[in-house]
C-alpha atoms as one frame of an Amber mdcrd trajectory, in Angstrom:
protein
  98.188 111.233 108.604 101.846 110.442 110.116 102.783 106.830 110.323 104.808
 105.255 112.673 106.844 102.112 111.908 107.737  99.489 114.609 111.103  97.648
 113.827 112.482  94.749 115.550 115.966  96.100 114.847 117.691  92.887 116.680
 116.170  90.302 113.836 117.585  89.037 110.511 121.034  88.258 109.699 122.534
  91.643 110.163 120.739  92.635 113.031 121.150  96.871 114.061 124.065  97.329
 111.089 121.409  97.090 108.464 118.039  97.959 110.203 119.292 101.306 111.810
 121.305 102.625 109.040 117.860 101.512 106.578 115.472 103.737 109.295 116.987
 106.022 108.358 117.108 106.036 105.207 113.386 105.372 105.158 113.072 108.618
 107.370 114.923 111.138 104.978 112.475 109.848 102.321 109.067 109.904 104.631
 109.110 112.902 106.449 105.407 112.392 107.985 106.922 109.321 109.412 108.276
 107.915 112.525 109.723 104.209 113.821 110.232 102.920 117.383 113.418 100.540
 117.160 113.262  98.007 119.548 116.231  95.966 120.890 119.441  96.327 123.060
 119.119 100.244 124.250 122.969 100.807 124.952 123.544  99.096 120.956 120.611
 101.088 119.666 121.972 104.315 121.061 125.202 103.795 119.628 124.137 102.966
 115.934 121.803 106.162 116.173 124.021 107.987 116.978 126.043 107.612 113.247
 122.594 108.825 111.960 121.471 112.315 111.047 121.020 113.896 114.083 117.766
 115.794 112.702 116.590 112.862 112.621 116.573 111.319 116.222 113.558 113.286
 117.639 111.398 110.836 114.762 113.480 107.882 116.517 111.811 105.967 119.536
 114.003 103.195 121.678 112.418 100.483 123.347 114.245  98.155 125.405 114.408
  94.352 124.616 116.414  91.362 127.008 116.054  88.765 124.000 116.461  88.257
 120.617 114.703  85.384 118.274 117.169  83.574 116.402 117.090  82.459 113.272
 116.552  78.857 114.169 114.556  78.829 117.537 111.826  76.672 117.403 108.746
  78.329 117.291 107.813  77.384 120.642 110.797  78.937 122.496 110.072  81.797
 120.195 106.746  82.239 121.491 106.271  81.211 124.813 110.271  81.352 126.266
 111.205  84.486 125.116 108.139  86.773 126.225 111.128  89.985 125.973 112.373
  89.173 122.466 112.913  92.039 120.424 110.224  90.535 117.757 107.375  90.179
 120.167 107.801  93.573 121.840 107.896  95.209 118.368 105.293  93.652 117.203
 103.043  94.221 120.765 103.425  98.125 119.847 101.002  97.111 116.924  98.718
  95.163 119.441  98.890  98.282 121.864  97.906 101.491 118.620 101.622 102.895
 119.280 102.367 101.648 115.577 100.834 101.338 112.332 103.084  98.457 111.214
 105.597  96.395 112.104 108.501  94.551 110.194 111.411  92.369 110.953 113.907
  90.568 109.179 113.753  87.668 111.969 112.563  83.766 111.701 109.767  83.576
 109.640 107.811  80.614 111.639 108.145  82.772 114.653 106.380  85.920 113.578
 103.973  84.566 112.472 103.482  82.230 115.540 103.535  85.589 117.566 101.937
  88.141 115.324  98.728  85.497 115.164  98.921  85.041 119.160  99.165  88.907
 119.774  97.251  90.333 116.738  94.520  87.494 115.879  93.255  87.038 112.712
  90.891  89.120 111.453  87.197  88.414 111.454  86.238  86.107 108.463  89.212
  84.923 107.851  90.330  81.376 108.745  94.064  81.376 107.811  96.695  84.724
 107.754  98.722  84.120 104.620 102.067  85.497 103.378 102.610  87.364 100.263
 105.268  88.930  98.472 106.229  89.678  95.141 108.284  87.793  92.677 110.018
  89.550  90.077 108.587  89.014  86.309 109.919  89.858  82.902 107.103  92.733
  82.455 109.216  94.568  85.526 106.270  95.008  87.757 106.309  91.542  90.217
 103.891  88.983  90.885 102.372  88.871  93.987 102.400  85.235  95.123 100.794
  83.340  97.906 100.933  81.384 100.286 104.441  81.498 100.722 104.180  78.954
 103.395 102.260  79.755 106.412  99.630  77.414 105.464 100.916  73.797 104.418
  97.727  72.293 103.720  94.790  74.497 102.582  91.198  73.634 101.670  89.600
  75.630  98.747  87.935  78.741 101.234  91.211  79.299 102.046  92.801  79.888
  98.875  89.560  81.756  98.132  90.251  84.335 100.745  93.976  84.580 100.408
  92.715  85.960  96.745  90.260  88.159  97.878  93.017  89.556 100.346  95.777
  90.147  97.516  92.951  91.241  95.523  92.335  93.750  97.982  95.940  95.137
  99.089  96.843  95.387  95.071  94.062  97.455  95.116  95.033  99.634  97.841
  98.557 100.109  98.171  99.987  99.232  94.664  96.756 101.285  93.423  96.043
  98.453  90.629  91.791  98.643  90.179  91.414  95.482  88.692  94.460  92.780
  89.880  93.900  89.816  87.796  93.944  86.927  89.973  95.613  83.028  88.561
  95.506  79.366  90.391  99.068  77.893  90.252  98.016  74.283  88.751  99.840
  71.955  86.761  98.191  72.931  83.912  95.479  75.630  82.137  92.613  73.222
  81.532  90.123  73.171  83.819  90.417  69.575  84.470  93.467  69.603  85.599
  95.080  69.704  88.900  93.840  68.019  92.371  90.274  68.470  93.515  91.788
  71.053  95.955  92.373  73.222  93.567  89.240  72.329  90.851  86.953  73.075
  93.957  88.790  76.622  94.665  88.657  77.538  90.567  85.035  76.919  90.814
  84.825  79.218  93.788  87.139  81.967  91.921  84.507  81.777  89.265  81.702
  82.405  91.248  83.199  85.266  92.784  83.683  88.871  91.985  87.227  88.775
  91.923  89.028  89.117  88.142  89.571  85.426  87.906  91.940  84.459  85.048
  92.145  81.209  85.345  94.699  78.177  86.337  98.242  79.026  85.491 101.348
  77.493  85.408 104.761  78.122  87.404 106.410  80.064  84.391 103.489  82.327
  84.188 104.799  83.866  87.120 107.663  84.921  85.759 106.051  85.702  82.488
 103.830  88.011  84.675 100.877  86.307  82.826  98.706  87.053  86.023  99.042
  90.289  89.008  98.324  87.768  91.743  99.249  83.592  92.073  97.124  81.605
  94.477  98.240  78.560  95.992  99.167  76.687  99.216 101.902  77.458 101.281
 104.048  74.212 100.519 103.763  74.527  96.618 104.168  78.403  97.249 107.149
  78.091  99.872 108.883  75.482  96.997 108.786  77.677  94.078 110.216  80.841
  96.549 112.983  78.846  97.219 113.823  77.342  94.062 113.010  80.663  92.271
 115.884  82.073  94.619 117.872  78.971  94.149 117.851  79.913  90.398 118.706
  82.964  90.439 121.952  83.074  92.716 122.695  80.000  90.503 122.361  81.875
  87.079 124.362  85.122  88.950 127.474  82.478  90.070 127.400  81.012  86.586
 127.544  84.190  84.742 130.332  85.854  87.021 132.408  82.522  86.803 132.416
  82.427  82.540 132.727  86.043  82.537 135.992  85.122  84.761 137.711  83.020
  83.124 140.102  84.471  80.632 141.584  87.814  79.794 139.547  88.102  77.058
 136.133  86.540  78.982 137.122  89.446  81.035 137.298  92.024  78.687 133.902
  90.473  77.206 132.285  91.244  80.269 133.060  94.535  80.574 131.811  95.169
  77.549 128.624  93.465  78.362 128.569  95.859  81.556 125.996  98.000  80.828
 123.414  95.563  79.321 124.182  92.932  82.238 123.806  95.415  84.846 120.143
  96.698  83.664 119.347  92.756  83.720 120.346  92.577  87.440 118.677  95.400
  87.823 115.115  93.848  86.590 115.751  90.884  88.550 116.918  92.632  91.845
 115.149  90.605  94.416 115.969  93.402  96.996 113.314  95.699  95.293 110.437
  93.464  95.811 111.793  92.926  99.525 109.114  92.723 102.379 106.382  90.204
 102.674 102.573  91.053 103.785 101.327  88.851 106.488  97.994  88.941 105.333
  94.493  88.418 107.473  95.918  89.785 110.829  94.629  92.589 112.788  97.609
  94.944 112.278 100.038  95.578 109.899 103.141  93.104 109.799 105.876  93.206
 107.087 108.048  90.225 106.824 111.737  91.409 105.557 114.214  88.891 103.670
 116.235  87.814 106.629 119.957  88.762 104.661 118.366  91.741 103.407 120.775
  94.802 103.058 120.404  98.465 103.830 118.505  98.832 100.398 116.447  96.158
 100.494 115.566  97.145 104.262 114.477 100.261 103.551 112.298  98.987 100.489
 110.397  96.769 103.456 110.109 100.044 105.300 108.344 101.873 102.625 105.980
  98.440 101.876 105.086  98.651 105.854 104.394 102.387 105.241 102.586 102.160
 102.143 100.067  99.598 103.458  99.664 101.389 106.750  99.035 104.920 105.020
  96.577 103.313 102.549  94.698 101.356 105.570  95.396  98.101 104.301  94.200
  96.237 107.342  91.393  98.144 107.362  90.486  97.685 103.565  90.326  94.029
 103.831  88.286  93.707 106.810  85.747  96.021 105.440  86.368  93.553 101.838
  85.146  90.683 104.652  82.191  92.681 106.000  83.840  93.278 109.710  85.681
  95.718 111.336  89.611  95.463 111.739  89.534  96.107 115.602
């Protein structure tokens, strides 16, 4: 089965010098794969052109006026600019000419337009968006909501588990994710009733409930998949991130300081640079918009060339293992 990989190559911070250059890369290492780059043709050309050229017959161009920027509201997003890049990549999923689509554009607006072109799918109330946050077993836990869904009553947390549950499953190939609610505490009596009302339902269900958990067990990795709603979710993405370019300044401005801090540091090269390494947000790149009929991969919108391509081969992954497909039969109904 070949996939093919629709890219709104105009979206994100870097825009074609970091989405072409990353196709690429993601077509070297997939050779049963293909991607249709949408965007300015003349720019397109030009960047593809610096490519391999064995690899331009796997390379479709599709002409877009408009680009999404990264703050448009969602409204001019979605109903102004009917020719932006974003929405004609993404209508290549609507119209079976892709198996996935990504883009490192505003957040708020593909999901606006990936819900108004895709729909959700059957059984499902809310999409959600997932990604996964690096831990200290090396692995990642997969967290949602990340923010699509401010205020969520306890079916929808219940399905955004049974989703996760079900794209662990198929495209990280984990048979039995073990599933936590993000609370303020373990016991069972704490937390809002939000939250007791969806552990109840966790319990009753035949997912691999754990049980609540706290903020650090995500980075302890306590749990494969965190459930909660997309404000607390969306606040502990950003303050995770927050923390972490914090910790990376604060490191490289000690390490600065002297001569001999200097000389310190490279000696504390090696071990330093496997920590980055475990912590390297760029490898977990690419977030799931899950519950939509089609396959769309949300990328880091300052991602680089690496962490680009890593989105790619998420997008691939899910499409190859029939993600979409997995969790509307997990629902009971069909994907299309």
């Amino acid at each position: 089965m070949s996939v093919t990989i629709s890219v709104d190559a105009m979206g994100g911070d870097h825009g074609i010098a970091v989405t072409i250059p990353a196709c690429c890369d993601f077509l070297h290492d997939h050779p049963d794969a293909n991607v249709i780059v949408v965007g300015d043709p003349s720019l397109l050309a030009e960047a593809i052109r610096k490519c391999d050229a064995s690899l331009s017959g796997r390379i479709q161009v599709i002409g877009a006026s408009e680009v999404v920027l990264m703050d448009d509201p969602i409204e001019v997003a979605l109903r102004r600019k009917k020719d932006s890049s974003m929405r004609v990549a993404i209508e290549q999923v609507q119209e079976g000419k892709a198996d996935a689509v990504i883009s490192a554009g505003n957040t708020g607006a593909l999901m606006a337009i990936s819900r108004y072109i895709l729909k959700t799918l059957d059984g499902i109330d809310r999409p959600a968006i997932a990604t996964a946050i690096p831990n200290e077993l090396g692995k990642g836990t997969t967290v949602l909501d990340l923010g699509a869904n401010a205020d969520c009553e306890p079916i929808h947390l219940l399905q955004f588990a049974q989703m996760a549950d079900v794209m662990l499953r198929v495209v990280n190939g984990n048979p039995n994710p073990s599933i936590g609610l993000l609370n303020i505490g373990e016991e069972v009596i704490k937390g809002n009733e939000v939250v007791k009302q969806t552990a109840e339902l966790l319990r009753q269900s035949n997912l691999n409930f754990y049980g609540n958990v706290e903020g650090n067990d995500i980075f302890k990795g306590t749990t494969d998949i965190v459930v909660c709603d997309g404000f607390v979710g969306n606040v502990v993405l950003k303050a995770s991130e927050g923390l972490a370019k914090m910790m990376s300044g604060m490191i490289r401005q000690e390490f600065g300081r002297s001569l001999l801090t200097k000389l310190m540091g490279l000696a504390a090269l090696l071990p330093l640079g496997r920590v980055r390494k475990r912590v390297d947000h760029r490898r977990y790149n690419g977030a799931v918009l899950l519950g939509l009929r089609g396959c769309v991969i949300k990328s880091h919108g300052s991602a680089d060339r690496f962490a680009f391509k890593v989105a790619l081969d998420r997008a691939y992954d899910a499409a190859k293992n029939q993600m979409v497909d997995k969790i509307a039969e997990s629902f009971g109904m069909r994907s299309a």
